[in-house]
N, C-alpha and C positions, 0 to 999 in steps of 0.2 A: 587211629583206632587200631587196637590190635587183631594180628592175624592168628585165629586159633586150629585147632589141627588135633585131628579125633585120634586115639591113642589105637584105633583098631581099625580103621577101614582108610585114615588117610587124607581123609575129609576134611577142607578147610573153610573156612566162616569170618568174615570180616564182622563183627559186632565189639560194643564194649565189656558184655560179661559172658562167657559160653554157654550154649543152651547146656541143658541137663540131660539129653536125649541127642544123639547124633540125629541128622535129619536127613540121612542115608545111609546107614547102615539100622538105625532105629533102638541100637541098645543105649546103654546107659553107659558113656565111657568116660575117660579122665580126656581134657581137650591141653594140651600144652600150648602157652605160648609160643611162639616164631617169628613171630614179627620182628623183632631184634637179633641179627647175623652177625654182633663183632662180640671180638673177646672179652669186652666189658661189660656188657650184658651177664657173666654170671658164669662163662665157661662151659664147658662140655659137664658137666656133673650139671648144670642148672637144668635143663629139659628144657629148654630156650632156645637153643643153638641148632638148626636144620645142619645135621652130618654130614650133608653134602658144601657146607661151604666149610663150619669149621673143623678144622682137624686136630684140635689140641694141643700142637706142637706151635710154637714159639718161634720164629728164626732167627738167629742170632748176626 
């Protein structure tokens, strides 16, 4: 089930489709996927990738 995460207070939500209304902060925000943390997932441009694991950079 994916982990969703409110674009303005932080807020996360385990459900299959995101509400429409945070349900703490109460506005109406964009919720980003997260639940997926590798670099196949879609990269740092996807809005998928929690910035605290991926960093963009490759290592060689």
């Amino acid at each position: 089930m994916p982990v969703w995460k409110c674009s303005e207070c932080g807020y996360t939500i385990d459900k299959d489709v995101p509400p429409t209304e945070c349900p703490s902060c109460k506005k109406k925000c964009e919720f980003i996927d997260v639940s997926c943390y590798i670099p196949e997932c879609g990269g740092s441009d996807s809005k998928n990738i929690d910035q605290q694991v991926f960093s963009g950079r490759v290592k060689k």
